[in-house]
C-alpha positions in Angstrom: 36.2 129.6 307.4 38.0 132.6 305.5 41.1 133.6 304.8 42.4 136.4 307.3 44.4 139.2 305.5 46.2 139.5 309.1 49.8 138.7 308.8 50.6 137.9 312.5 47.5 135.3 312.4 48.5 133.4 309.6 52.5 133.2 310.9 50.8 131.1 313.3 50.1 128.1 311.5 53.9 128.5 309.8 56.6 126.3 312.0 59.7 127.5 312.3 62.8 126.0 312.4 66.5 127.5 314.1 69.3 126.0 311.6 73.0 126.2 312.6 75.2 128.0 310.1 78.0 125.4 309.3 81.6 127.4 309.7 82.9 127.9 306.0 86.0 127.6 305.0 87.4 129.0 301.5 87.5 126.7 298.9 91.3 126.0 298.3 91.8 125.7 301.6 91.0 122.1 301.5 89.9 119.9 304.5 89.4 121.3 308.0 92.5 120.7 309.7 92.9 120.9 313.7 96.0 122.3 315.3 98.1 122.3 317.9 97.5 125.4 320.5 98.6 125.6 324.2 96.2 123.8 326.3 95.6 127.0 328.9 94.2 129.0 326.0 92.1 126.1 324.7 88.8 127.3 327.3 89.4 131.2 327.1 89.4 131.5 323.3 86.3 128.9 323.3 84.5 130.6 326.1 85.6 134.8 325.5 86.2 134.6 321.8 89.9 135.3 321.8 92.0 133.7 319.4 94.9 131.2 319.7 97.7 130.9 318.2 98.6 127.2 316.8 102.6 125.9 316.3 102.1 126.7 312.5 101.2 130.1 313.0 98.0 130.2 312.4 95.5 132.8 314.6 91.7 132.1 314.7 89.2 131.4 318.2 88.5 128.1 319.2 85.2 126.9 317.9 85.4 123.4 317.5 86.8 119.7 319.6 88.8 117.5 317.4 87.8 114.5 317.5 90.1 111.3 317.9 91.2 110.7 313.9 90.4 114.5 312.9 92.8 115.7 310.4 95.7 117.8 311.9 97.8 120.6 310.4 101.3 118.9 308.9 103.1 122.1 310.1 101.7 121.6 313.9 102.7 118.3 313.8 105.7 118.3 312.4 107.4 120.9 314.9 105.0 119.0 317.8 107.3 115.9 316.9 110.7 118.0 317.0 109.6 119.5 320.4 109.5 115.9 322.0 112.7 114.7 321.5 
């Protein structure tokens, strides 16, 4: 059999693949950290976009679950802890 010169027929034996483009992070920045965000915000930002904004300070969308032992920001934390008591 020969070799078609038609693009469109020979993109049909290629496979395909969708890949997920990790989130990146600067690189001084360190490791992802999770913060501490009021909880009625948590499924608007995740679901409209909008952005939170965390104990610390920090201002960025919800994108992600922490996961129980995930890394969390020292600044949330810390004023977390002074809130309780």
């Amino acid at each position: 059999m020969a070799k078609s010169n038609d693009p469109l027929r020979e993109a049909d034996t290629v496979s395909t693949q969708i890949l997920e483009r990790p989130e990146t992070k600067d690189a001084d920045t360190g490791p992802e950290m999770f913060h501490y965000v009021r909880k009625e915000k948590i499924a608007e930002s995740a679901v409209m976009g909008t952005y939170v904004i965390a104990l610390c300070g920090d201002k960025f969308p919800v994108t992600k679950t922490p996961k129980p032992g995930s890394p969390v920001c020292p600044a949330c934390k810390e004023i977390y802890d002074a809130m309780k008591h």
